[in-house]
C-alpha positions in Angstrom: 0.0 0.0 0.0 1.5 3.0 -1.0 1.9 6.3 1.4 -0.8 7.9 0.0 -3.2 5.4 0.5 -2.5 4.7 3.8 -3.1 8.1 4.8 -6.7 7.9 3.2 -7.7 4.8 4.6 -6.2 6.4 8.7 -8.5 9.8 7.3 -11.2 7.3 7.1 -11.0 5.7 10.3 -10.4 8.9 12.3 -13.8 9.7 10.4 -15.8 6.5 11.3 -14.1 5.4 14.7 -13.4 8.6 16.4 -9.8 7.4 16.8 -6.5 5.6 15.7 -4.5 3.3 18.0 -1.5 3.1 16.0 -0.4 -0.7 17.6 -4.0 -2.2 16.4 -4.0 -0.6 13.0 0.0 -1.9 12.2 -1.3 -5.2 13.1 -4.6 -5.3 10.9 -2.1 -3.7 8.1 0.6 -5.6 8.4 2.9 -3.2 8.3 5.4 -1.8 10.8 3.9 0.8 13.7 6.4 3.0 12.6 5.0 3.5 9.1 1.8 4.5 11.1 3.6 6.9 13.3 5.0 8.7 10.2 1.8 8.9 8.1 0.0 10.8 11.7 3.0 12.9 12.0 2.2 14.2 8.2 -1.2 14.0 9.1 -1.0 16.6 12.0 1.4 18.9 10.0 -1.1 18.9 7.4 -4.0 20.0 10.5 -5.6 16.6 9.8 -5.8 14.9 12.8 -4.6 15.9 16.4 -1.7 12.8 17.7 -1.7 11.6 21.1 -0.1 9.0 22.9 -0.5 5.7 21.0 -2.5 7.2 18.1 -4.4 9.9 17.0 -7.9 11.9 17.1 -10.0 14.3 15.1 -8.6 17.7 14.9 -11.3 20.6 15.9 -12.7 22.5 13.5 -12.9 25.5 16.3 -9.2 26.3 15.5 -9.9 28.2 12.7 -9.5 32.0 12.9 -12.1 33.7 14.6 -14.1 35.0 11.3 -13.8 31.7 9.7 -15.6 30.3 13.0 -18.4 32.6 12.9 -19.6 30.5 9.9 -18.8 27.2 11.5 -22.3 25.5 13.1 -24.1 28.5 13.5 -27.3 27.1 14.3 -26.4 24.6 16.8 -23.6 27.4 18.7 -27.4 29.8 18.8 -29.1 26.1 20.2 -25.7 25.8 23.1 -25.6 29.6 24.1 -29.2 29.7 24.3 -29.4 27.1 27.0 -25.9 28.6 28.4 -27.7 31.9 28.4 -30.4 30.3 31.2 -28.1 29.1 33.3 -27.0 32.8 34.5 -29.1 33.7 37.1 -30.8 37.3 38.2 -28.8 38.7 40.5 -25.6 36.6 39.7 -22.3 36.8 39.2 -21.3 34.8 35.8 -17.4 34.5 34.2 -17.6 34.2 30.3 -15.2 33.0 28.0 -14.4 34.6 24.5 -14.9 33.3 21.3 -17.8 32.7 19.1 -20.2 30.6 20.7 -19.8 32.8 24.5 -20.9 36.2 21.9 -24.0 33.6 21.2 -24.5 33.6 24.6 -24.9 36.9 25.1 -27.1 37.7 22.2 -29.5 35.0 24.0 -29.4 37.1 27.2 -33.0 39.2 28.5 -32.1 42.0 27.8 -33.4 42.8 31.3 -31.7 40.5 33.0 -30.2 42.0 36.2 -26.6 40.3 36.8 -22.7 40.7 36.7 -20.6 39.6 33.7 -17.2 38.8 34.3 -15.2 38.5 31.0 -11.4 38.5 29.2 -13.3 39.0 26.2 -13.1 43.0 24.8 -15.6 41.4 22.1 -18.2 39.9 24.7 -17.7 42.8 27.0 -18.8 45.2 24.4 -21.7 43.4 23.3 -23.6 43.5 26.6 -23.5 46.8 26.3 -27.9 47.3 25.4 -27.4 45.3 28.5 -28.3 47.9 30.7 -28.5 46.3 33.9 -25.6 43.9 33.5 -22.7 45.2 35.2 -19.5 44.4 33.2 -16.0 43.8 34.1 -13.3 43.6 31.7 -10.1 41.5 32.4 -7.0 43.2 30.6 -4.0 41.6 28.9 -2.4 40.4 26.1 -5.1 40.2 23.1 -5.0 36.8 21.7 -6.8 37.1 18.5 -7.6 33.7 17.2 -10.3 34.2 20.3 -10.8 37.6 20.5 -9.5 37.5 24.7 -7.1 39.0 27.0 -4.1 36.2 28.0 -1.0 36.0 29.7 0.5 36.8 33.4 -1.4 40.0 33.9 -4.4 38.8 32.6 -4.1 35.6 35.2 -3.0 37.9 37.6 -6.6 39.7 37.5 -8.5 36.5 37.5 -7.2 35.7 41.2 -9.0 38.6 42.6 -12.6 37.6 41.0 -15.3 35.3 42.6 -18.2 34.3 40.5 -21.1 31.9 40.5 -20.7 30.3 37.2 -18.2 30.1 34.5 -19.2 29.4 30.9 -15.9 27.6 29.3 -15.2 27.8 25.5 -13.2 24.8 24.5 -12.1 23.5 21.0 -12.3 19.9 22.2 -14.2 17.8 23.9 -13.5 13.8 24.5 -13.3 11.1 26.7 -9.7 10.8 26.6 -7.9 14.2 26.0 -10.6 16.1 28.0 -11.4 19.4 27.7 -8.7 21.4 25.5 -7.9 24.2 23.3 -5.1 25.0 20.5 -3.2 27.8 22.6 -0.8 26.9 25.6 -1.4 30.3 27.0 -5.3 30.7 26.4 -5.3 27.1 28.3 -3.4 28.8 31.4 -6.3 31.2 31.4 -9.6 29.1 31.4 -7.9 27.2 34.3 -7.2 30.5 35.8 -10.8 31.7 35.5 -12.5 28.2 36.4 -10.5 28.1 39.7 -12.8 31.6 40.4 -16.2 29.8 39.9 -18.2 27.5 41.9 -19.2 25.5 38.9 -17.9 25.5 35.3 -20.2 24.6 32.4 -18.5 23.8 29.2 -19.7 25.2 26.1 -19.7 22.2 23.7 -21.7 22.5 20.9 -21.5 19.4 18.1 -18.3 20.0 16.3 -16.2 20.1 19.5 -17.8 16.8 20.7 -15.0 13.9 19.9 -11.9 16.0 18.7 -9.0 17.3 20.6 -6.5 20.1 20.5 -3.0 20.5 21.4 -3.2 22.0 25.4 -4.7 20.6 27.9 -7.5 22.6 29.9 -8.9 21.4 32.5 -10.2 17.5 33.3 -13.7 16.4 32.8 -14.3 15.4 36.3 -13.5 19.3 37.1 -16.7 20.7 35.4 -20.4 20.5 36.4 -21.2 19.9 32.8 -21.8 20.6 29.3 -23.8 22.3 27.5 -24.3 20.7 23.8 -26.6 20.1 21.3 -25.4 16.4 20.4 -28.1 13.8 20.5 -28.5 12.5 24.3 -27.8 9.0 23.2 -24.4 9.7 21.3 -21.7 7.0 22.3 -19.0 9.8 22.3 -21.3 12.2 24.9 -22.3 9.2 27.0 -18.8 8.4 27.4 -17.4 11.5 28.9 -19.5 10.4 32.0 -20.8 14.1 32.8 -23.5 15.8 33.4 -25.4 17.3 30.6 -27.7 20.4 29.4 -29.1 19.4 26.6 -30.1 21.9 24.1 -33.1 21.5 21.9 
């Protein structure tokens, strides 16, 4: 089987199994786990797939640049944030992420709901503004601008201070393995930083994060209260992340 092909058939498996164990396919190939190794290496270079030990998973769609992810599952981010948007209570005190999916949220607000906003996000922060009896704090930093938020030591710095009810976490992955993760080391530092401020984290997690992975860690799944997502209750990947769940209709 030449090179080519055998990169199109692992496409195809990451596709229809969710993941590649390097070891198992060799075997069923005949060929040497090496040659497996090297085809995921191109793979990732080419933003194909994201490796982990022993194999390989689906790469997230959600690290695109930020205007290219404004077009990516609209209709099921509106479906997410609109359920997100319900779990902050009047009166209080709510942390939200950046990124496409958290402006969602806001657009789903009451406009006369009565509540403070906590956010890293210039782009959120500016959007509550018809919000007229939301009280907004803006975290400052460095502007990372695949996301549209503030990052970095200062930025973490800030988040120490804060205490909040609720934090609504934008991810780019979701799985039972990798956990909860995101495609920028220091944007990683910085959800951790703002979760530890909460008294529950719910994950933003609508369809196309549900099953891939991206390079950095986050936080584990055992740290969140749940996820909010629009995949069908009785997906295998969803049921296996062992969670609880808001299911969006």
């Amino acid at each position: 089987m030449l090179a080519a092909q055998r990169r199109e058939l692992l496409l195809d498996r990451l596709h229809r199994d969710g993941r590649i164990i390097a070891k198992d396919l060799a075997a069923e190939l005949g060929i040497s786990e090496d040659s497996i190794r090297r085809d995921l290496r191109d793979l990732a270079a080419a933003g194909l797939c994201q490796r982990v030990y022993g194999g390989a998973l689906p790469v997230s769609p959600a690290i695109a640049d930020y205007a290219t992810r404004q077009g990516v599952e609209v209709s099921g981010k509106q479906r997410v944030a609109a359920a997100a948007a319900a779990l902050i209570q009047p009166g209080s005190t709510a942390i939200l992420d950046g990124g496409t999916t958290a402006l969602a949220v806001v657009r789903a607000l009451p406009l006369d709901l009565r509540a403070t906003v906590i956010t890293h996000s210039p782009t959120v922060g500016s959007a509550l503004a018809e919000h007229r009896d939301v009280e907004v704090y803006l975290i400052g930093g460095r502007l990372f601008k695949h996301s549209m938020v503030a990052c970095g030591a200062a930025a973490v710095e800030a988040a120490r201070g804060l205490n909040a009810d609720l934090f609504l976490l934008g991810v780019t992955g979701v799985h039972p393995e990798a956990g909860l993760t995101t495609g920028d080391a220091d944007e990683a530092a910085m959800k951790r930083a703002l979760a530890r401020q909460a008294a529950d984290t719910y994950v933003l997690g609508s369809a196309e994060k549900i099953g891939a992975a991206s390079r950095f860690a986050v936080l584990p799944l055992a740290e969140v209260a749940g996820i909010v997502t629009d995949v069908d209750p009785g997906n295998a990947t969803l049921r296996a992340l062992d969670v609880p769940v808001v299911h969006a209709p």
